[in-house]
MIDOSE-1310 file (N, C-alpha, C; in nm, 2 decimals, decimal comma, always signed):
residues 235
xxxx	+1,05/-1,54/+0,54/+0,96/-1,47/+0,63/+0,83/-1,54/+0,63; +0,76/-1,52/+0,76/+0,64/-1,61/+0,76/+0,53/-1,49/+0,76; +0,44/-1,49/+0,63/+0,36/-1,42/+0,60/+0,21/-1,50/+0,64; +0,14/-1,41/+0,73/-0,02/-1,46/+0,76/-0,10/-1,35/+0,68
xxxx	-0,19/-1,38/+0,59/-0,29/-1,32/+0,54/-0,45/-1,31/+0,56; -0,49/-1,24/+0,61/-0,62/-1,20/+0,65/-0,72/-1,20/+0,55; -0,78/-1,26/+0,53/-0,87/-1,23/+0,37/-0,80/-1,31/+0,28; -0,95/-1,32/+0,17/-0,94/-1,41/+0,06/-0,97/-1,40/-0,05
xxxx	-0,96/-1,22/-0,13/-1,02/-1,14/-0,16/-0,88/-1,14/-0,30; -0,88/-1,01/-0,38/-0,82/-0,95/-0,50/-0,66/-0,93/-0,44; -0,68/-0,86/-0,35/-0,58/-0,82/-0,29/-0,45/-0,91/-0,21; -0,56/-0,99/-0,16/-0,47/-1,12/-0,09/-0,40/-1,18/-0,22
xxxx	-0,48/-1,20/-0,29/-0,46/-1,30/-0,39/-0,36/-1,24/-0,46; -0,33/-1,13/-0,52/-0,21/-1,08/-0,59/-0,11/-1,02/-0,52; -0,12/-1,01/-0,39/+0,07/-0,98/-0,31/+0,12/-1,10/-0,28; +0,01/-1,18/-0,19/+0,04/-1,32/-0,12/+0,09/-1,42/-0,30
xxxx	+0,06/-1,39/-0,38/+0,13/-1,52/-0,48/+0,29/-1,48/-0,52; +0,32/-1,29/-0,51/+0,45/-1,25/-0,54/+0,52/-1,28/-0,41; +0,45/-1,28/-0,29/+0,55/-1,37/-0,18/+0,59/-1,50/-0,14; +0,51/-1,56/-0,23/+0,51/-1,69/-0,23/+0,62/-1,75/-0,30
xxxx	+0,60/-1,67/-0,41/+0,67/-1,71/-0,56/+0,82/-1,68/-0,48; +0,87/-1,55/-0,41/+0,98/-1,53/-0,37/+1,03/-1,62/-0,23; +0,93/-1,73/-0,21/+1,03/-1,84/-0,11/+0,98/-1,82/+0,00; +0,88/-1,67/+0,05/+0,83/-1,66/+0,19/+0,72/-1,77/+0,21
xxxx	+0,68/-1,80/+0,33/+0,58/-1,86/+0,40/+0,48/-1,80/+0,44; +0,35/-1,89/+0,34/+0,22/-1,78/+0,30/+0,13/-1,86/+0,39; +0,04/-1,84/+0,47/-0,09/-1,87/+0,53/-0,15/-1,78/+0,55; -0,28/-1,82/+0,47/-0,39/-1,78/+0,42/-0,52/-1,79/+0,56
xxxx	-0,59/-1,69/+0,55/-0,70/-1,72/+0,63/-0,82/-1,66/+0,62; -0,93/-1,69/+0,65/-1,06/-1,63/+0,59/-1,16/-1,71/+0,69; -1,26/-1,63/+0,67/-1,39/-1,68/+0,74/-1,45/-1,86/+0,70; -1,42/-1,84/+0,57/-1,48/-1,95/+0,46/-1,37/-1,99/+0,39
xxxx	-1,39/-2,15/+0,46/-1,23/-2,27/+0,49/-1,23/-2,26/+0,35; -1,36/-2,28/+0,28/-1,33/-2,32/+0,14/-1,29/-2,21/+0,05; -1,30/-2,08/+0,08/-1,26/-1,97/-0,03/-1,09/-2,01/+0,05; -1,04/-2,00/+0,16/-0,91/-2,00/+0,20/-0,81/-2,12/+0,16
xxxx	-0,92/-2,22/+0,12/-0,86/-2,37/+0,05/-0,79/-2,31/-0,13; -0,93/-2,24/-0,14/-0,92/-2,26/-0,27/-0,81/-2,10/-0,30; -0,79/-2,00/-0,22/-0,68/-1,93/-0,24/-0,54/-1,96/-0,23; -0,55/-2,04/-0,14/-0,37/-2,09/-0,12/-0,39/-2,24/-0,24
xxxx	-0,44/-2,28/-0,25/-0,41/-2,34/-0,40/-0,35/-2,28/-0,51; -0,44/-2,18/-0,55/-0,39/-2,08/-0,67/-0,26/-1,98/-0,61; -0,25/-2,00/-0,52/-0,17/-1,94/-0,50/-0,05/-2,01/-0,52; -0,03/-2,12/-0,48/+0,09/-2,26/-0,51/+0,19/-2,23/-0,37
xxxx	+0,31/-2,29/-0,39/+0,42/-2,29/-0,31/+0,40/-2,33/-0,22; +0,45/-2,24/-0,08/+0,42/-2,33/+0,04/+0,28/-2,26/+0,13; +0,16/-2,18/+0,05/+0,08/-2,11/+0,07/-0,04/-2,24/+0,16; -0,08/-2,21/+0,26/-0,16/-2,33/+0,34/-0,28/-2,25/+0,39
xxxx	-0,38/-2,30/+0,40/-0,53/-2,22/+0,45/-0,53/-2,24/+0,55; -0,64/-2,16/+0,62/-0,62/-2,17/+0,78/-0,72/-2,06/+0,78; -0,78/-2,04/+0,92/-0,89/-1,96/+1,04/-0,76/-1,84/+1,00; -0,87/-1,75/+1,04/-0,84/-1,60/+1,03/-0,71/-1,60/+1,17
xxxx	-0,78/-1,64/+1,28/-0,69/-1,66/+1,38/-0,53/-1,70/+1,36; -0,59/-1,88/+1,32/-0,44/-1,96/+1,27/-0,36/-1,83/+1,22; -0,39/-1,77/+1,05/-0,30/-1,67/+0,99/-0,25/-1,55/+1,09; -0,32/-1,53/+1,16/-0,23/-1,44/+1,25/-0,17/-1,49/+1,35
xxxx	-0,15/-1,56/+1,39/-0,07/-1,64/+1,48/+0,10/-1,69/+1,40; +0,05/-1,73/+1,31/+0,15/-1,79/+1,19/+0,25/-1,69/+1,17; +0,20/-1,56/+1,14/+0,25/-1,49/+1,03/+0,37/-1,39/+1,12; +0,49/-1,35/+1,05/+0,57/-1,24/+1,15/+0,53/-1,11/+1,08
xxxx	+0,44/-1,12/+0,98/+0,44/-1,03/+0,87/+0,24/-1,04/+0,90; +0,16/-0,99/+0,91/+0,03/-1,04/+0,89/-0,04/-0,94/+0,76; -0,05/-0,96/+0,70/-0,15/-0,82/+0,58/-0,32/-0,86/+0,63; -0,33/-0,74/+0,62/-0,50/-0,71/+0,66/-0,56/-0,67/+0,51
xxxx	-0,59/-0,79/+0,43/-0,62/-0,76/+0,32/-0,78/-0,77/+0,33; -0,86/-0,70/+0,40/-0,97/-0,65/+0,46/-1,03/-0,53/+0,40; -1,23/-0,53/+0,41/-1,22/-0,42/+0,37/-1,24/-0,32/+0,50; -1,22/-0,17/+0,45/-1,21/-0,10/+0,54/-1,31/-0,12/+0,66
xxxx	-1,45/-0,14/+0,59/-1,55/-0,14/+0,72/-1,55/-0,26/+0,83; -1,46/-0,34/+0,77/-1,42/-0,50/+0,85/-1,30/-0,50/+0,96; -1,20/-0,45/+0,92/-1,11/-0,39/+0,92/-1,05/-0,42/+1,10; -1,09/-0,33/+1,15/-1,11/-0,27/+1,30/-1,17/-0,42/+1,40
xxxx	-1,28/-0,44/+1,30/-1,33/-0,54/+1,40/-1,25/-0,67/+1,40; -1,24/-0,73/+1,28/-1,17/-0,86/+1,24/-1,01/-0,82/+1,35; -0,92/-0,70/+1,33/-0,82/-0,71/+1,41/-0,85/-0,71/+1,57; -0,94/-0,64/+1,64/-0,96/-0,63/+1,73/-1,01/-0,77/+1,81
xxxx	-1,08/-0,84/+1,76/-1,06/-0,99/+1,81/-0,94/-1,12/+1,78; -0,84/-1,05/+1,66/-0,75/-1,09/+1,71/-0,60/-1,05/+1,80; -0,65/-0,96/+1,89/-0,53/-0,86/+1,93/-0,44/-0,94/+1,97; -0,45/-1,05/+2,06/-0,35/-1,15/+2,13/-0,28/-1,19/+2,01
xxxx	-0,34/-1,23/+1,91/-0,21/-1,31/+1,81/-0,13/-1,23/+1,73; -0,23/-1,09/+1,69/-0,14/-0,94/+1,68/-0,02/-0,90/+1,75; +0,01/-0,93/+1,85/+0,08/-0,87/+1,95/+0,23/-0,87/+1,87; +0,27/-0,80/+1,87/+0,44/-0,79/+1,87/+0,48/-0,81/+1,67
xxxx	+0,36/-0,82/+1,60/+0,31/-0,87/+1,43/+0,35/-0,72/+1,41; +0,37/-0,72/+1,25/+0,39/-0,62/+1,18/+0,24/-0,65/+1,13; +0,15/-0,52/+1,11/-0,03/-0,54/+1,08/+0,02/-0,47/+0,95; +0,03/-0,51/+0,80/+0,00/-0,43/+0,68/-0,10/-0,41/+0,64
xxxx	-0,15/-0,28/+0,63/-0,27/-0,23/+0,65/-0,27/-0,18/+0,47; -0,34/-0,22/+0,41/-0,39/-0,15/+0,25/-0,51/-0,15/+0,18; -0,62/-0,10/+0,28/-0,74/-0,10/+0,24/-0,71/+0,07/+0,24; -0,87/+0,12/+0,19/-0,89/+0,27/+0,10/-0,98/+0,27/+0,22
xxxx	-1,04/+0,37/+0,25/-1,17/+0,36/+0,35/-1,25/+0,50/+0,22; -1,28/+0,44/+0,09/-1,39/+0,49/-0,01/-1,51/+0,50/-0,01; -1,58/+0,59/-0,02/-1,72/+0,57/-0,01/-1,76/+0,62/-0,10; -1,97/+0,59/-0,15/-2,02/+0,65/-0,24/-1,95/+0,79/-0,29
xxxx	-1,98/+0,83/-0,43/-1,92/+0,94/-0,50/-1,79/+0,98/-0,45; -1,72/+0,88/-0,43/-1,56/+0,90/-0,40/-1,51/+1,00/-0,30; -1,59/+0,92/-0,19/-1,58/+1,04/-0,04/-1,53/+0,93/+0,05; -1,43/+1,04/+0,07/-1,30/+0,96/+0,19/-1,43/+0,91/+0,34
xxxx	-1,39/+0,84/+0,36/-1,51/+0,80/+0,49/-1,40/+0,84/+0,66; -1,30/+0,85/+0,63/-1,26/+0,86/+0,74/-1,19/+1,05/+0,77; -1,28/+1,13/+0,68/-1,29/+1,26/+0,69/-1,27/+1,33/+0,82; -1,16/+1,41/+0,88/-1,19/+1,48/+0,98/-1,19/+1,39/+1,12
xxxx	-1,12/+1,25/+1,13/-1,12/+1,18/+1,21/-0,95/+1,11/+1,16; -0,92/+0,95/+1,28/-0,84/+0,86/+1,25/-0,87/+0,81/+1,13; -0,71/+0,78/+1,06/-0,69/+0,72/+0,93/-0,76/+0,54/+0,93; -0,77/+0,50/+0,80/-0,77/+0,33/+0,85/-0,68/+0,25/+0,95
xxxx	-0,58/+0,32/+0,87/-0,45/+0,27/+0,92/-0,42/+0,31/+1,11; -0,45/+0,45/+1,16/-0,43/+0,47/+1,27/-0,54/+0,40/+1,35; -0,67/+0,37/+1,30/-0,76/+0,29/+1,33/-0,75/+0,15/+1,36; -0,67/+0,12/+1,30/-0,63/-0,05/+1,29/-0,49/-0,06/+1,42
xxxx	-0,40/+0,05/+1,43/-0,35/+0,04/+1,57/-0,39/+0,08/+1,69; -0,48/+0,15/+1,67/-0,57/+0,15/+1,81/-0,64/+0,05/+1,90; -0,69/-0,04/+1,76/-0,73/-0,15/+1,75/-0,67/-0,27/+1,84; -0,54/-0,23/+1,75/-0,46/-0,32/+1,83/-0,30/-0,32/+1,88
xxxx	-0,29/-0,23/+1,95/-0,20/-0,14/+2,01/-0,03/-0,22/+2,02; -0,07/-0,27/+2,05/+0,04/-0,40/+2,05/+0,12/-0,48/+1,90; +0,02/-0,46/+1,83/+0,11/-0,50/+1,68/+0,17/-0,32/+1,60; +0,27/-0,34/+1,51/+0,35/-0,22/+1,45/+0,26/-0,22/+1,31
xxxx	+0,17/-0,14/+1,32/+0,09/-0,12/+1,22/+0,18/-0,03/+1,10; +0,19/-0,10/+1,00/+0,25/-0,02/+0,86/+0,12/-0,01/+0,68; +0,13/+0,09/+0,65/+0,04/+0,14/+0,55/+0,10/+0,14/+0,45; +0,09/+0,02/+0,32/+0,16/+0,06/+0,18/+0,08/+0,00/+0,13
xxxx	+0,10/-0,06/-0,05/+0,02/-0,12/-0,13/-0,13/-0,06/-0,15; -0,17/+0,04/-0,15/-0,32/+0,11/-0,16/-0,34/+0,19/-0,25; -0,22/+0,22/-0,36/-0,24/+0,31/-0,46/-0,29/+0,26/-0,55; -0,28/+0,13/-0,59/-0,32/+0,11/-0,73/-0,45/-0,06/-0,69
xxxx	-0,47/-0,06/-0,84/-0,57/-0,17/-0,83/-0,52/-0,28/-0,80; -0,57/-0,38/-0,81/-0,52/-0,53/-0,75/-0,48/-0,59/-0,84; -0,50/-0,54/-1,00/-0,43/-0,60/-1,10/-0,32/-0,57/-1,16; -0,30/-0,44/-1,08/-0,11/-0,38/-1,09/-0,04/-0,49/-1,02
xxxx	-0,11/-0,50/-0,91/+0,00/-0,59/-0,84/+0,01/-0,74/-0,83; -0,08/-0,77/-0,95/-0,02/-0,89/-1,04/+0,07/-0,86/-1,12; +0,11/-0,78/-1,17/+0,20/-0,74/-1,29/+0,32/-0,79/-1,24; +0,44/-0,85/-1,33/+0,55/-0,88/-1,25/+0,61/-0,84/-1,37
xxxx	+0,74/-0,73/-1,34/+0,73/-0,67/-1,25/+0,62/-0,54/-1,29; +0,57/-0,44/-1,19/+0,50/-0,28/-1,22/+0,58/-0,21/-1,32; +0,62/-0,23/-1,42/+0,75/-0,11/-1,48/+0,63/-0,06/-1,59; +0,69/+0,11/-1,55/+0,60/+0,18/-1,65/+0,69/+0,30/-1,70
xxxx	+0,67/+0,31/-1,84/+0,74/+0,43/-1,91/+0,92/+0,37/-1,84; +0,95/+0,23/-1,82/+1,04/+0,20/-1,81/+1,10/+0,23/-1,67; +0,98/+0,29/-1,58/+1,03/+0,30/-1,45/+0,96/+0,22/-1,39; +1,02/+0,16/-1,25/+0,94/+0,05/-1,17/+0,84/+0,12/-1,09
xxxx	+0,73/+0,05/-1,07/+0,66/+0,15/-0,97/+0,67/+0,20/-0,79; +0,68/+0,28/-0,79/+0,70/+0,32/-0,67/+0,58/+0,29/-0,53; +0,64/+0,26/-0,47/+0,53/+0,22/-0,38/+0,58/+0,31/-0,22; +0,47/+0,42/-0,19/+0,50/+0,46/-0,01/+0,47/+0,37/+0,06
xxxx	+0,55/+0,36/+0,18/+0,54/+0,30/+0,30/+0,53/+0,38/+0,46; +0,42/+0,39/+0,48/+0,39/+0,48/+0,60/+0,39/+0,38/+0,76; +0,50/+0,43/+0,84/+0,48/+0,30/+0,93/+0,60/+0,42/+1,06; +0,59/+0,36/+1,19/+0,68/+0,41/+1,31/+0,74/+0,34/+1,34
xxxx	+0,78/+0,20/+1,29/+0,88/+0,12/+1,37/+0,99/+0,05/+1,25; +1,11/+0,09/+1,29/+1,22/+0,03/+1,19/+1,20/-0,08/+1,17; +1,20/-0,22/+1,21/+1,23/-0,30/+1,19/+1,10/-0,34/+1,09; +1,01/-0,27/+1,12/+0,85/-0,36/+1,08/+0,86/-0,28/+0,94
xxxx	+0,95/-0,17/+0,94/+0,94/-0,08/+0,80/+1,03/-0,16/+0,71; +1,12/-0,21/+0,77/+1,25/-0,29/+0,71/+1,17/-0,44/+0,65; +1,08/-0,48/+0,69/+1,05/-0,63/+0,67/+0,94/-0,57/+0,53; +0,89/-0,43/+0,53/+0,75/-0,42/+0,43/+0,83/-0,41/+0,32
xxxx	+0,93/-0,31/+0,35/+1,04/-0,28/+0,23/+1,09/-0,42/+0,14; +1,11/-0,52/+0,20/+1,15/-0,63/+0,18/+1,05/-0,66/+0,05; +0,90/-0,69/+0,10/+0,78/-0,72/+0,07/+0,76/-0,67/-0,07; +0,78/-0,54/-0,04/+0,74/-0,44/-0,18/+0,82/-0,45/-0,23
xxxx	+1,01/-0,47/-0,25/+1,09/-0,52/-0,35/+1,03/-0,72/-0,39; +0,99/-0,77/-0,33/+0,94/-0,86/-0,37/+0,81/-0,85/-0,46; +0,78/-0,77/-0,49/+0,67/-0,72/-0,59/+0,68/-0,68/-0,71; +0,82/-0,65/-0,70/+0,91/-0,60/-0,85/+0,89/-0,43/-0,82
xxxx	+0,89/-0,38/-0,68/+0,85/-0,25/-0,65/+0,96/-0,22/-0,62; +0,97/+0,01/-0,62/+1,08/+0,03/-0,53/+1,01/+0,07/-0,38; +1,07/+0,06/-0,29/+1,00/+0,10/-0,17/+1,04/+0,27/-0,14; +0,96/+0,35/-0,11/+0,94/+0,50/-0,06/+0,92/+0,54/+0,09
xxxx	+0,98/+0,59/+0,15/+0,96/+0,64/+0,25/+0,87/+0,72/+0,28; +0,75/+0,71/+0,33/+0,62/+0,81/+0,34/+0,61/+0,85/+0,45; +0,69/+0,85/+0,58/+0,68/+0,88/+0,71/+0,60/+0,80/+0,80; +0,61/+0,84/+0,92/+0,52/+0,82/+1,02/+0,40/+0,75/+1,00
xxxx	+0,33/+0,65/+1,10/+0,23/+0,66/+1,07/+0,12/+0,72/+1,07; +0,13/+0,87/+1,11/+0,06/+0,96/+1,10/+0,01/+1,08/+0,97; +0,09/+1,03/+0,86/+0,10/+1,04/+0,73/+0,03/+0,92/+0,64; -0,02/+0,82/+0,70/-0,11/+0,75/+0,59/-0,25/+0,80/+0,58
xxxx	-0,29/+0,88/+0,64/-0,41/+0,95/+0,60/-0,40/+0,97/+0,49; -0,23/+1,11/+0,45/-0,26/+1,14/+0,32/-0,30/+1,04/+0,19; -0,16/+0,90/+0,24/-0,20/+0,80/+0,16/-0,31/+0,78/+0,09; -0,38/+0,73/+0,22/-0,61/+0,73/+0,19/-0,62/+0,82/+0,12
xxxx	-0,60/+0,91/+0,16/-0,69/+1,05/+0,04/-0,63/+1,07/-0,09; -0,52/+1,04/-0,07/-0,47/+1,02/-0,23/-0,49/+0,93/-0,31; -0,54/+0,79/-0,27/-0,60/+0,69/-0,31/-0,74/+0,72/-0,40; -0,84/+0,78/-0,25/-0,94/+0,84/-0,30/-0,92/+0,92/-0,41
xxxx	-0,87/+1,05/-0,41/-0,85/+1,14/-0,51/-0,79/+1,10/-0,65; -0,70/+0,95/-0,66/-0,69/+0,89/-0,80/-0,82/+0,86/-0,84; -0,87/+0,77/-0,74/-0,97/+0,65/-0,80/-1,05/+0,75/-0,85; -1,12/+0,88/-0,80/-1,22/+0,95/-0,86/-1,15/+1,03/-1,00
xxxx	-1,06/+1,02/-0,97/-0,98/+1,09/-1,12/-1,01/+1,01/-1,24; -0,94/+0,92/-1,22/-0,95/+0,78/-1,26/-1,05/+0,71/-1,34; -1,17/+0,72/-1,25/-1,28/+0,66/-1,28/-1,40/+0,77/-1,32; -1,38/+0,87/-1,28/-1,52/+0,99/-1,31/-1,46/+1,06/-1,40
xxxx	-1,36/+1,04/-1,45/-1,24/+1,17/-1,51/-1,15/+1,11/-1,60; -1,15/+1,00/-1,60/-1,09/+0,93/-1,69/-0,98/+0,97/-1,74; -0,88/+1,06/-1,62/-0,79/+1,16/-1,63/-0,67/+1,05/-1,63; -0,55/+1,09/-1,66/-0,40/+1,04/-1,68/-0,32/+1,07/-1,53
xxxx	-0,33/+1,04/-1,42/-0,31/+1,07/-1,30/-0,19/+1,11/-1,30; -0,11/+1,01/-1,35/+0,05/+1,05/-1,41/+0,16/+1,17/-1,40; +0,03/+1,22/-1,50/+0,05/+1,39/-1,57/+0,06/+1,46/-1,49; -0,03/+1,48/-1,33/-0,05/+1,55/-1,28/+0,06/+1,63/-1,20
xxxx	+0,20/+1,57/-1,15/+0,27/+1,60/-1,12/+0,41/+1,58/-1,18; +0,50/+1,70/-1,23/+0,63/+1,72/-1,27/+0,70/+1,63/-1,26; +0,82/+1,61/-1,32/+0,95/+1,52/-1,32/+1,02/+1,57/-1,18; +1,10/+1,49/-1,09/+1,17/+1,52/-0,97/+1,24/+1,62/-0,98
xxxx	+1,30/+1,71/-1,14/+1,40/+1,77/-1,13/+1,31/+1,94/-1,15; +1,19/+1,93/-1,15/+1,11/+1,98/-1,15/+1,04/+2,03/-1,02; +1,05/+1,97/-0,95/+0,93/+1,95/-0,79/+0,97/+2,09/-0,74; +1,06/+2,17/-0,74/+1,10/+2,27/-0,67/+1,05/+2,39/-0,73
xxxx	+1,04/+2,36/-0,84/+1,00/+2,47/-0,97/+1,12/+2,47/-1,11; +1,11/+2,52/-1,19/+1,21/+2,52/-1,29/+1,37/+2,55/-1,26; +1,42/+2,50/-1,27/+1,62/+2,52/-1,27/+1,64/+2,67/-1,27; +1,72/+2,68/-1,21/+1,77/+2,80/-1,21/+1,89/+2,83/-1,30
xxxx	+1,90/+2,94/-1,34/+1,98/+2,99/-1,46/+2,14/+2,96/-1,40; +2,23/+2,89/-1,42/+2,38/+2,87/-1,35/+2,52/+2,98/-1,49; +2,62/+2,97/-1,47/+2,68/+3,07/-1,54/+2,75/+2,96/-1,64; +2,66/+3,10/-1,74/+2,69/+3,03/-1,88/+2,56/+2,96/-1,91
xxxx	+2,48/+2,94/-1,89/+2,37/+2,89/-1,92/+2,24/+2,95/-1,87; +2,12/+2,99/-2,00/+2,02/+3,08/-1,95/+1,92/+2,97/-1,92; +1,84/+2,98/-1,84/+1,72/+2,89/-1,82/+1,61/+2,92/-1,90; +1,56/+2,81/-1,94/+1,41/+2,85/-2,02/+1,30/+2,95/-1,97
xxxx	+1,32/+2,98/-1,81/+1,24/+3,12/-1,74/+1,25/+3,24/-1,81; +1,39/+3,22/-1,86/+1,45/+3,39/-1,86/+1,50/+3,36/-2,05; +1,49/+3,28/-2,13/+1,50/+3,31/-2,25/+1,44/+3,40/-2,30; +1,31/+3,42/-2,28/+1,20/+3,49/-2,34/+1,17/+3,60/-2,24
xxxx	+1,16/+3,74/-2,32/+1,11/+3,83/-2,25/+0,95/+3,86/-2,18; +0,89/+3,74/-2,20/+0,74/+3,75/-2,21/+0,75/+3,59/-2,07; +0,86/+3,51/-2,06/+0,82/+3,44/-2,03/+0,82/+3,43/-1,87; +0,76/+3,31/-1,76/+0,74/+3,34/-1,65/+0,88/+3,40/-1,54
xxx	+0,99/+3,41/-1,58/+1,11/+3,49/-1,56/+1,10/+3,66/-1,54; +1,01/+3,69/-1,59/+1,06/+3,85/-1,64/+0,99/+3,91/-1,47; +1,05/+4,00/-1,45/+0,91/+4,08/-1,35/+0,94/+4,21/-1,40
């Protein structure tokens, strides 16, 4: 696959070297030849620098490893070499005291296809820091990390899916792309966990066999609801 990358930043730098490493075709691009020289170096393989432009022209895959407030603009003057591109969009749109900036309006992500109407804008890779996704592979408590993918077009969903198993990830179905808002806000709502809270984010949510509420009692077997007369079972 021929991957163009937008930026020369944390982000770039740790997806663009697990696609590299797996045999895709990486071009790199940035404002500043020299930070784009000196990324696709460290990055090795067949990773090559190039104009912001060049990388989107190049790429069938393009990542917008951008920050959010750049975002819109940088795509928008490239719409022509966008056209018909899969745009992976994985910036946070964060602001002071961990306030979503895109509150009560379009997501980044819906933002970035407005932008540019013509490319299949897809939203994944935004949950974690830039140094998970060096990790090769993400496995934690012996499970691989899960990664959502919010996007409207099959084929452009089929190619991120690819991407994120090339990460040592599983890929998730997150819907539409009118469902990566939540993404953003869940982003936000870690990082302030995270960093103001120094909370275990983990924790916060139940085991799968759990999500519905506790099991229900089957025959021959009492559920832990209803063992106890005191417990949340009784009415």
């Amino acid at each position: 696959m021929r991957i163009g990358v937008l930026g020369t930043g944390n982000m770039a730098d740790a997806l663009a070297t697990h696609w590299a490493r797996a045999g895709h075709e990486v071009t790199v691009g940035g404002r500043d030849a020299d930070k784009a020289e000196r990324l696709a170096t460290r990055i090795g393989g067949s990773a090559k620098p190039a104009s912001l432009r060049a990388a989107a022209e190049f790429g069938q895959v393009v990542l917008a490893a951008l920050p959010y407030d750049a975002g819109v603009s940088v795509a928008r003057g490239l719409r022509a070499d966008l056209d018909g591109k899969v745009l992976l969009d994985c910036s946070n749109p964060v602001g002071p005291g961990f306030r979503l900036l895109t509150e009560g309006g379009p997501s980044a992500a819906r933002q970035l296809a407005a932008a540019v109407p013509g490319a299949h804008v897809v939203k994944a890779f935004n949950l974690c820091h830039e140094d998970v996704w060096r990790m090769w592979p993400p496995v934690f408590d012996g499970r691989p990390l899960a990664v959502p993918v919010c996007g409207d077009d099959h084929a452009a969903l089929a190619r991120v899916r690819e991407l994120v198993r090339d990460v040592g990830c599983e890929p998730v179905a997150g819907g539409g792309l009118e469902r990566a808002g939540l993404l953003e806000a869940t982003a936000v709502l870690f990082i302030a966990l995270w960093v103001a809270e120094e909370a275990d984010v983990q924790a916060i949510a139940p085991p799968l066999a759990y999500a519905a509420g506790p099991a229900r009692s089957t025959p021959g077997r009492v559920s832990c609801a209803r063992s106890s007369p005191s417990g949340p079972g009784r009415r």
